[in-house]
N, C-alpha and C positions, 0 to 999 in steps of 0.2 A: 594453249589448248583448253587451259580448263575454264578463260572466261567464254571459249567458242562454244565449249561445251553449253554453260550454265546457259546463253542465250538463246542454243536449241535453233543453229545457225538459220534455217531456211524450212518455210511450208512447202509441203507437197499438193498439188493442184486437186487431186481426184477426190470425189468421195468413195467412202470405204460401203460400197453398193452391194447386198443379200450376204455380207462378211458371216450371218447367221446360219445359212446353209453350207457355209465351207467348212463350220465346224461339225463336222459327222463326229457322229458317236460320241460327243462329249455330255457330259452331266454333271450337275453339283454331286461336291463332295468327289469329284474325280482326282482328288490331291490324294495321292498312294498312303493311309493310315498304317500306323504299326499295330501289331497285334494288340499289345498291353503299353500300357506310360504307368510305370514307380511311382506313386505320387510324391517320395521322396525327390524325386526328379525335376518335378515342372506343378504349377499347377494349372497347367492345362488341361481337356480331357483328351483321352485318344484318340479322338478323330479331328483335332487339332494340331495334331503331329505327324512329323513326316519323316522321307530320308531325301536326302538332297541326290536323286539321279540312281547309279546303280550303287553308290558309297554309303558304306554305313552309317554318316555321320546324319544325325538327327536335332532335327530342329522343326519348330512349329510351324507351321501352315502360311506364319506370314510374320516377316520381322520387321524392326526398324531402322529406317537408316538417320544416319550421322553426320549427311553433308554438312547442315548446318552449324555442326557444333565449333566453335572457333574461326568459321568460316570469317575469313578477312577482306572479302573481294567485294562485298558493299552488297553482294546478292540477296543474302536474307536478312539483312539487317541488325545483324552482330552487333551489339557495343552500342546499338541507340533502343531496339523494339525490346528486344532479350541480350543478356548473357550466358558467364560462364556459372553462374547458380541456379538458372532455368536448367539449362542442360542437365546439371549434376540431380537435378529436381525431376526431370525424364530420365534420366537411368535409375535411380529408385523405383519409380515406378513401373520401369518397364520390367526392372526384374521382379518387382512385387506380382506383377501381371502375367509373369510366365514366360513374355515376350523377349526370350531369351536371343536371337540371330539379328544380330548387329552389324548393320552395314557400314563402312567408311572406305576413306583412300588415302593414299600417299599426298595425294596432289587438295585433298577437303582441307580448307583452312592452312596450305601450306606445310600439315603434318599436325596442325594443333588438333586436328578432329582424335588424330590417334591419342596424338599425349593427353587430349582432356578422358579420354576412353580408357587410357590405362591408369590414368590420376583413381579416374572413377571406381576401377574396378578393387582397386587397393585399396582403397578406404571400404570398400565392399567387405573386403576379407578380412582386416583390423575389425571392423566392427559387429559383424554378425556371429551369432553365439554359436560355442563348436558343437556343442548341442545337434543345434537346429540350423545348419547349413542351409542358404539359399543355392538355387541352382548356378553353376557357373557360366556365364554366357559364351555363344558360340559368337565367334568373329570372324567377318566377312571382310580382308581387306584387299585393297586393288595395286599392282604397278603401273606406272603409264611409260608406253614406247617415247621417251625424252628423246632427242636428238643425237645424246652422247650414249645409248644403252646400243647395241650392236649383237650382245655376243647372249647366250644362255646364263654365262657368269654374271651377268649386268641383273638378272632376275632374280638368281639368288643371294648377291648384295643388296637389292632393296629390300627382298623377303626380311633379310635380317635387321635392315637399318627400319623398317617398319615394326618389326617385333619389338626394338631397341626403345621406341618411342611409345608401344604399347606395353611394355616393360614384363613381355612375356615370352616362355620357350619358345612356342609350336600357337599356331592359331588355327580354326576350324577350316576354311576356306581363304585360298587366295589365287587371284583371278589376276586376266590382263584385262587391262580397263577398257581399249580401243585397239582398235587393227591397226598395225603398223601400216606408216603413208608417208612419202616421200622418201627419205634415204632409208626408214627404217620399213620400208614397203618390201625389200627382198631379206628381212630378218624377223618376220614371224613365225619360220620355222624352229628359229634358235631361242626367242618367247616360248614357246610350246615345249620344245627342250628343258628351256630354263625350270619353268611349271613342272617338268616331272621332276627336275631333280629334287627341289624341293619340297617335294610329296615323298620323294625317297630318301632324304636326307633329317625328315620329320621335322620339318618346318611348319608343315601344313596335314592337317587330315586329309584335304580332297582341294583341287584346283577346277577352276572355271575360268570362262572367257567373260567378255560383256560388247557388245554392239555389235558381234560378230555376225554376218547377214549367214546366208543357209550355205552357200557356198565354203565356204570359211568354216562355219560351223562344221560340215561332215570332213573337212579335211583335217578340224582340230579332233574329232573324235578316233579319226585313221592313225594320224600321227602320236596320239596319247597311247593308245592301247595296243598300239606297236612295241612300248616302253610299261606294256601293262598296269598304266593308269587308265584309270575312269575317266572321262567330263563330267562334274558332276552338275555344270549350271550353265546358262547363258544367261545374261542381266542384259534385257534392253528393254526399252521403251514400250508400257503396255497398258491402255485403259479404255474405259469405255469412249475416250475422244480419240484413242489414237489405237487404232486396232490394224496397224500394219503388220504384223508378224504373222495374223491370219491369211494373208492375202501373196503374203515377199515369200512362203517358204520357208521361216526360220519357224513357226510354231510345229508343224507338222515332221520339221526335221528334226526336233528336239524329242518328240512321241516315237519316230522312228527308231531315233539313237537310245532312248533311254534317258533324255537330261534333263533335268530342272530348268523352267522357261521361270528364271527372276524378274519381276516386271517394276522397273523403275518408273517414279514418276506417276503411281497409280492413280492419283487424285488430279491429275494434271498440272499439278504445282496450285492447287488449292482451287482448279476452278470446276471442281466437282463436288466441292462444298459447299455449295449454293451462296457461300459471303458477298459475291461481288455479285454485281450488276452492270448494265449497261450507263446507269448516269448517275451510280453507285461511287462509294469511294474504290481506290484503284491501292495496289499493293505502290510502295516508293521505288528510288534505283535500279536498275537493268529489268530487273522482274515485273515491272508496267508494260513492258514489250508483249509480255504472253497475253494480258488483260486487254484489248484494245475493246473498241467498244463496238466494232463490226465482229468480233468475236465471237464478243458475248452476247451480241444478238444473234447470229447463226445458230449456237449451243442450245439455246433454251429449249426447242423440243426436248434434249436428254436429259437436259437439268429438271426440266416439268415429272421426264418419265421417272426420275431418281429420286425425287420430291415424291411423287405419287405414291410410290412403293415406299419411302421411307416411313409416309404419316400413317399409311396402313399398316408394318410392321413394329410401330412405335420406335423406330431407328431413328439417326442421322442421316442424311444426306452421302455423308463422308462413308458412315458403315456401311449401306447399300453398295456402294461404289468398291470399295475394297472385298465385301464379301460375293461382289460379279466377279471379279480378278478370280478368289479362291475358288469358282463355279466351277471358273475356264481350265479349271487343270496349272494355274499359274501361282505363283508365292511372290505377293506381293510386299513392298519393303518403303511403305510409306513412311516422311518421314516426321521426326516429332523434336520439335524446339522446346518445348513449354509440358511441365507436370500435367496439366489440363488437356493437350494435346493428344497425349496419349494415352489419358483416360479416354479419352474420344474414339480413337483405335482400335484400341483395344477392346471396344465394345462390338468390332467385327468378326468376332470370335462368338463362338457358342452354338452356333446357328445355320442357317444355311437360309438361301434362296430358295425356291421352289421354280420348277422348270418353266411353269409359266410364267413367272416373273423375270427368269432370265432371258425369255423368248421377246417378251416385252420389252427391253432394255436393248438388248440386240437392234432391233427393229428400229428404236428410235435413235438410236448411236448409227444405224446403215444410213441415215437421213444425212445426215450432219458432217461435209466437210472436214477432212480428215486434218490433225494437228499440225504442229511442230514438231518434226523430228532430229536426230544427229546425225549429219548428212555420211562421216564413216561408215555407218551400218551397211552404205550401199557401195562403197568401194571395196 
């Protein structure tokens, strides 16, 4: 599943057509601010910070995720483009940067995403002065419906075999990765079970789902808060190329319930960075599939529009693109290989779009033949 995942099995035919007038009443800066941020806390400011849904647990505007780190599957290019010293080289800085919510899974790297994540964080705490304490990172991690999990119990032994590798109590967030499908299609009741126990059992501060379509979504919010847990997230797929959640029902039902809409994949796996080109070089291994070069000619209207606004606002490309996510009312969890990378990122922070900038992006993202998606979301 998880190379079906990376490869983002099958496109969807339609374009995502006036996706700009379905968003009523949304605005930048509609990501719910806390009153005050401690600057002893974060150095973010406070309107960079959030709560993840109706749960207390707080975290920034927009975190970074971890697929890559250890990642063994030949996707990002582990062990030939980067390493495990790049990586250690992005957790520095992301917690230099405040960019404290940290995405990973069970199944990232076969479990090295977590162990280089808790390698990281320990050498964090040996080293920084007791003095002057850095913030401690929130952690976002996943289980996946395996063949052999069945039962609620199956959720809360990976919770713990996932803590075991991050070499921590209790973690910020932990979510089921995908809807159970095939034998585990009539045991997503006892995932949702499992997810509270472990909320109640203080494994976890707050639990989430990820690719769950709207359907799913309101029956995980019924079934949680039956057992008086919150949802506090859904993680799926969301950018200015792939604006299906405006359209499917799960954005408007995550507004409705109360729940952080996590939008994976914000940059499109880097083609909202203006790098690539049509007779450009192309990324290597599995991840050339997303690049094709009828693609990348379709795209260019939004890549032009994100261009446009970026030279104007002296940004990147990349920042544009992530700070449309945080416009949309979304927390986006780009993710970051390289020290450089997430200087990059992190630069989408501070700031905001302005309405007419987002209206513009809209507009030319409604143009453009909608992405790649993971075809679960719709089962």
């Amino acid at each position: 599943m998880q190379a079906a995942q990376r490869l983002e099995m099958r496109a969807r035919g339609n374009a995502v057509a006036n996706t700009h007038r379905k968003v009523v009443g949304r605005r930048c800066g509609a990501v719910k601010p806390l009153a005050s941020a401690a600057p002893s806390d974060t150095a973010l400011a406070p309107s960079d910070m959030t709560t993840l849904g109706k749960t207390s647990l707080r975290v920034p505007v927009m975190g970074v995720g971890a697929w890559s780190w250890g990642d063994r599957s030949g996707y990002w290019g582990y062990g030939k483009e980067y390493g495990k010293e790049e990586s250690r080289a992005a957790y520095k800085a992301l917690i230099r940067s405040g960019l404290t919510f940290i995405d990973t899974a069970e199944v990232y790297g076969f479990g090295k995403s977590e162990e280089f994540l808790g390698e990281f964080m320990r050498e964090q705490q040996q080293q920084q002065p007791a003095a002057s304490p850095a913030p401690a990172p929130v952690i976002a991690t996943k289980f996946a419906p395996q063949p052999w999990r069945f039962s609620s119990a199956s959720v809360v032994q990976a919770a713990k075999a996932s803590l075991a590798r991050l070499g921590q109590p209790s973690m910020g967030l932990y979510m089921q990765h995908w809807p159970g499908y095939g034998p585990q299609y009539f045991c997503n009741d006892a995932f949702l079970e499992g997810l509270a126990e472990c909320q109640q059992q203080g494994l976890c501060s707050a639990v989430g789902v990820s690719n769950f379509n709207e359907q799913r979504l309101r029956r995980a919010v019924q079934l949680l808060a039956a057992r008086g847990v919150p949802l506090a997230s859904n993680q799926v797929q969301y950018s200015l190329l792939y604006r299906a959640p405006e359209t499917n029902g799960v954005l408007e039902a995550c507004r409705e319930a109360g729940v952080t809409l996590v939008a994976y994949s914000p940059l499109c796996q880097g083609l909202l960075t203006g790098k690539y080109s049509p007779t450009g070089a192309k990324p290597t291994g599995p991840r050339r599939l997303v690049y094709s070069e009828s693609r990348l000619r379709e795209i260019q209207p939004v890549l032009d529009a994100v261009r446009a606004v970026a030279e104007a606002r002296g940004k990147t490309m990349a920042q544009v693109a992530l700070n449309w996510c945080i416009c949309k009312g979304t927390l986006p969890i780009p993710g970051a290989k390289t020290e450089r990378q997430l200087g990059e990122i992190a630069g989408a922070l501070g700031w905001r779009l302005s309405e007419g900038e987002v209206a513009e992006l809209d507009k030319a993202s409604s143009r453009v033949p909608i992405g790649l998606g993971f075809p679960v979301e719709n089962w």
